[in-house]
C-alpha positions in Angstrom: -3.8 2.0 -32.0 -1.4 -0.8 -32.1 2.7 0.0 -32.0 4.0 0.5 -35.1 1.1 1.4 -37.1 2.8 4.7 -37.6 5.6 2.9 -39.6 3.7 0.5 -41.2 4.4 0.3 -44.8 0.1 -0.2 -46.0 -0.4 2.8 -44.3 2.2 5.0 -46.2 0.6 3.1 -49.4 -3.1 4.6 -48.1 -1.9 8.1 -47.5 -0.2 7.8 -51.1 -3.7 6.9 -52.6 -5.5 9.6 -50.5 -2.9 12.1 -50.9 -2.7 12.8 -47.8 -0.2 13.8 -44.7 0.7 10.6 -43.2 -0.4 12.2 -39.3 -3.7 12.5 -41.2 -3.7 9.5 -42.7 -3.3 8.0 -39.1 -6.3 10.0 -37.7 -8.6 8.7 -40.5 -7.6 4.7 -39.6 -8.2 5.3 -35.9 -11.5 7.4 -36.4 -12.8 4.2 -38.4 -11.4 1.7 -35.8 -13.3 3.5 -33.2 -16.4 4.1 -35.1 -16.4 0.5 -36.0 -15.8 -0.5 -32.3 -19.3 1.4 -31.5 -21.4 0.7 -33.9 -20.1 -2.4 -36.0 -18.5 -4.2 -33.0 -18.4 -7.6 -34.6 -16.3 -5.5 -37.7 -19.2 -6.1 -40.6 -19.4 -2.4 -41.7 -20.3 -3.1 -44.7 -24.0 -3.4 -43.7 -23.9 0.3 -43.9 -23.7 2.6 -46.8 -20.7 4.0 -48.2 -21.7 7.0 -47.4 -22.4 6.6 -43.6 -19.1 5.0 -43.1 -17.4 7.8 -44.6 -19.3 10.0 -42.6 -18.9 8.3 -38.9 -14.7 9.2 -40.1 -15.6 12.6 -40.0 -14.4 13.1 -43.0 -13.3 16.6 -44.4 -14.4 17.4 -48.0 -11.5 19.6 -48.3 -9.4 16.6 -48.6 -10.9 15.4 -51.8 -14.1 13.8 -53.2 -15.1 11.4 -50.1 -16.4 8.4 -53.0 -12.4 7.8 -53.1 -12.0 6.7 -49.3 -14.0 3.4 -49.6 -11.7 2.2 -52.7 -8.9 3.5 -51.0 -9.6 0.9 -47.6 -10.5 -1.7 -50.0 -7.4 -2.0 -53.0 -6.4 -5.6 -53.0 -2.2 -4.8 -53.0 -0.9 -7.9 -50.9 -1.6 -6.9 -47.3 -2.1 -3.2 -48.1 -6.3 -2.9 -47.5 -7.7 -2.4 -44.7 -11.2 -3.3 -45.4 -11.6 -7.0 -46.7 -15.0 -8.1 -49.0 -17.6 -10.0 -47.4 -20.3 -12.0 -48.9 -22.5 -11.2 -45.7 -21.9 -8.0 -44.3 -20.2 -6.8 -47.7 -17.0 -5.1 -46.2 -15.4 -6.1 -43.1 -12.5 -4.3 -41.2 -9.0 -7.0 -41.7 -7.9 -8.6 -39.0 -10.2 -6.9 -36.6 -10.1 -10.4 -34.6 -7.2 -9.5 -33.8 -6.8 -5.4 -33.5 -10.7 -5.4 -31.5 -10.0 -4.3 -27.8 -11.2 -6.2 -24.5 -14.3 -4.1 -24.5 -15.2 -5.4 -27.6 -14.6 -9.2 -27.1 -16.6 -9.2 -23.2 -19.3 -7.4 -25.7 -19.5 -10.0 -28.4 -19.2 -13.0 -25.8 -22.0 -11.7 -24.0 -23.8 -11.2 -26.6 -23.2 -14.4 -28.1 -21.9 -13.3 -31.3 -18.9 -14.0 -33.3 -16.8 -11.7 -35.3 -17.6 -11.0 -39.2 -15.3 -13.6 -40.4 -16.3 -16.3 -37.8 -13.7 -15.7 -35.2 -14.9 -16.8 -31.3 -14.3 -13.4 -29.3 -12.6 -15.8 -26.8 -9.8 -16.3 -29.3 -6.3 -14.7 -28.9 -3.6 -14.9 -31.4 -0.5 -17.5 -30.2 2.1 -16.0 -28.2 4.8 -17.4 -30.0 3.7 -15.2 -33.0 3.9 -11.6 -31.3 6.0 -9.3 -32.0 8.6 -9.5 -28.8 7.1 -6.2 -27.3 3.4 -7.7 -27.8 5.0 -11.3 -26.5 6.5 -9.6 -23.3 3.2 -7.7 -22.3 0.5 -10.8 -22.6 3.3 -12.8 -20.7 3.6 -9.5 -17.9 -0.3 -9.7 -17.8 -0.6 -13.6 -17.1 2.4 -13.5 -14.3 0.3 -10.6 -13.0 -3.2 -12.2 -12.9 -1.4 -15.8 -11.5 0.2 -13.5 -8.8 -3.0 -11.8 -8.1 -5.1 -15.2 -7.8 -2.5 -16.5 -5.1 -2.6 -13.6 -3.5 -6.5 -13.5 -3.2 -6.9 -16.9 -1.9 -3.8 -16.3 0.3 -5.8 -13.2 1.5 -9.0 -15.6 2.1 -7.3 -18.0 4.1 -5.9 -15.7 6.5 -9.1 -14.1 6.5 -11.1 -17.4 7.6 -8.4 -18.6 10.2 -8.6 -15.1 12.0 -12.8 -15.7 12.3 -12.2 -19.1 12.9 -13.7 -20.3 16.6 -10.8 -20.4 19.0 -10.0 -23.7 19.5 -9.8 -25.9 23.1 -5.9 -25.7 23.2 -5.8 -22.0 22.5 -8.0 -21.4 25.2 -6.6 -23.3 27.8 -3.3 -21.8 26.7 -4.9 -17.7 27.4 -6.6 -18.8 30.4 -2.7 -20.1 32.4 -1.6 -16.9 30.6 -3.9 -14.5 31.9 -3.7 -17.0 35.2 -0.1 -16.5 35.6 -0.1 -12.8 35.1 -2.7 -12.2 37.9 -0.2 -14.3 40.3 2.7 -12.0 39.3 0.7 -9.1 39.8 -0.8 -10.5 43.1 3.5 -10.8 44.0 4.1 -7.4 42.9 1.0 -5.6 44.9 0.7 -8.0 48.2 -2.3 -8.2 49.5 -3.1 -4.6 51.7 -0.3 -2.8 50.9 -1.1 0.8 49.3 0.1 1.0 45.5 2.8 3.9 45.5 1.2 6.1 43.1 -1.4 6.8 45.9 0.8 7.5 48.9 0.7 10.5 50.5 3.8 12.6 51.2 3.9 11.4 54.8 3.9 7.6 53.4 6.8 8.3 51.0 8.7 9.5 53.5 8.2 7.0 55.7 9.0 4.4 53.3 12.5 5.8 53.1 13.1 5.9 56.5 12.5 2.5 56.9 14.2 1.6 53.6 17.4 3.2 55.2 16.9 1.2 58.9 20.6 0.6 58.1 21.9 4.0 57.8 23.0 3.9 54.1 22.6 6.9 53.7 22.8 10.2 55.9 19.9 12.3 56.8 21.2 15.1 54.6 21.1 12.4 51.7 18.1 11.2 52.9 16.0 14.5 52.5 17.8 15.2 49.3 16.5 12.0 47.8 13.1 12.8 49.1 13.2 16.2 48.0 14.0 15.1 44.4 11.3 12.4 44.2 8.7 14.7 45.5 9.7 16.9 42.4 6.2 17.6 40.5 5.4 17.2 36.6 3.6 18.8 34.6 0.5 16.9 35.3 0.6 17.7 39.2 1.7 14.2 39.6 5.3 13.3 41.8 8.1 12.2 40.2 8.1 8.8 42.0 4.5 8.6 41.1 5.1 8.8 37.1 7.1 5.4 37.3 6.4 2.2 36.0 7.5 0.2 39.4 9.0 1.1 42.3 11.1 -0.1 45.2 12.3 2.3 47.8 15.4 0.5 48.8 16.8 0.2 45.2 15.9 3.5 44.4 18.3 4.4 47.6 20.6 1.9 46.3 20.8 3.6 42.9 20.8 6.6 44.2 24.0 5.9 47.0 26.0 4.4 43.7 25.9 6.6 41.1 25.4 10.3 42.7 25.9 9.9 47.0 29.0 8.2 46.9 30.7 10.3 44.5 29.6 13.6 46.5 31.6 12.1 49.1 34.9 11.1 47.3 34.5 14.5 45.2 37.0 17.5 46.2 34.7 19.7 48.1 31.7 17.1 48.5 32.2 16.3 51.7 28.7 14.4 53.1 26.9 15.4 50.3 25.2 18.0 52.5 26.8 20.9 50.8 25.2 23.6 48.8 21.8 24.6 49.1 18.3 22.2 47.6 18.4 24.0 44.5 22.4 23.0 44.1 21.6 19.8 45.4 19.1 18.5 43.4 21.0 20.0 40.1 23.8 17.6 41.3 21.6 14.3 41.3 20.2 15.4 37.1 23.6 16.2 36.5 25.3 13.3 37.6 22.6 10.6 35.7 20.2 10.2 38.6 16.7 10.2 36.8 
């Protein structure tokens, strides 16, 4: 039912004549709009009987004699009937060009017929003469189905360019990629040298001490940096292990910066061999050294 039928002043007029509620009244018109929609979709209901039309409304004898109903719909008053004569079908529903719903229309196009009065399905009434509410929600609709389109064939352009064959410049561009990665990884692991997340604890350790050939740090600092790093996770793994990259003399660099050389400054540090491993290594978490 369309906004505003409630209000409309033919339908007051029509409950008037039935003498009925107007709520009722507005159950009757939608009962025959619908009935009409599924059995007289073109709107010619006249090509059945009095009778049967009244019937299809469902309507109640205990609202009156149900031959009054049919002369009701049809009193010529102005714009006050709902059911309009027809020389062909006899009665047709008013307006229903205009009041039939998009089911109705893709029927009757299909179909290849034309409404009772001659309409084309595929006819709509001209924006400028909606109501503002009816105006602002065919104009919504048509922004919406333009929007849609563009975004559809936006959706199937991306959609060929990603299956697309790759072309020769794209190619050539992954292969010095993937070329220049190997030689960077080829730097960073030389040729026969052991990756540090294999070493053995023997190797580690020897990697300090020849990281240290300059006596950076002392041998008390020394085992507490290996002591730390040989910490295990979780997993089983060493902490040095878990890393990303690793360079013993940095490590020993960043170690000597930020925790060794404060131990020694510090009131009470003294080497940095104070305290026992436990106290130690709380020193190096405490102090930033992860």
């Amino acid at each position: 039912m369309k906004r505003g039928t409630i209000e409309h002043p033919k339908v007051a007029v029509l409950a008037m004549r039935l003498n009925l509620h107007l709520l009722t009244t507005i159950g009757l018109l939608e009962a025959l709009w619908h009935w009409t929609a599924r059995f007289c979709p073109d709107g010619g209901i006249g090509r059945y009987t009095d009778d049967a039309i009244v019937a299809g409304i469902h309507w109640d004898p205990s609202l009156g004699n149900p031959r009054r109903v049919i002369p009701a719909l049809t009193s010529v008053n102005g714009e006050s009937r709902f059911l309009d004569p027809c020389d062909e079908c006899r009665l047709g529903v008013h307006d229903w060009h205009e009041h039939a719903d998009e089911a109705v229309r893709k029927f009757l196009s299909r179909n290849g017929q034309l409404f009772w009065n001659g309409v084309d399905p595929a006819w709509r009434k001209p924006v400028e003469t909606l109501s503002r509410h009816c105006r602002d929600t065919v104009e919504t609709k048509e922004k919406r189905s333009k929007k849609e389109k563009v975004s559809k064939e936006k959706g199937t352009r991306e959609k060929e360019k990603a299956i697309r064959p790759m072309g020769e410049s794209s190619f050539l561009k992954g292969f010095s990629e993937k070329k220049e990665s190997d030689q960077v990884t080829r730097r960073a692991t030389p040729q026969g040298v052991r990756s540090f997340k294999v070493w053995t604890p023997a190797e580690f350790r020897a990697s300090v001490l020849k990281a240290n050939h300059d006596g950076m740090l002392t041998k008390e600092e020394v085992e507490e940096f290996i002591e730390y790093w040989h910490q295990k996770s979780a997993s089983g793994r060493e902490k040095y292990k878990l890393q990303q990259t690793w360079d013993t003399r940095l490590r020993m660099k960043t170690a000597e910066r930020i925790v060794f050389s404060r131990q020694r400054t510090s009131v009470g540090g003294g080497d940095g061999s104070s305290g026992s491993p436990e106290q130690r290594l709380k020193r190096l978490k405490g102090m930033g050294f992860k």
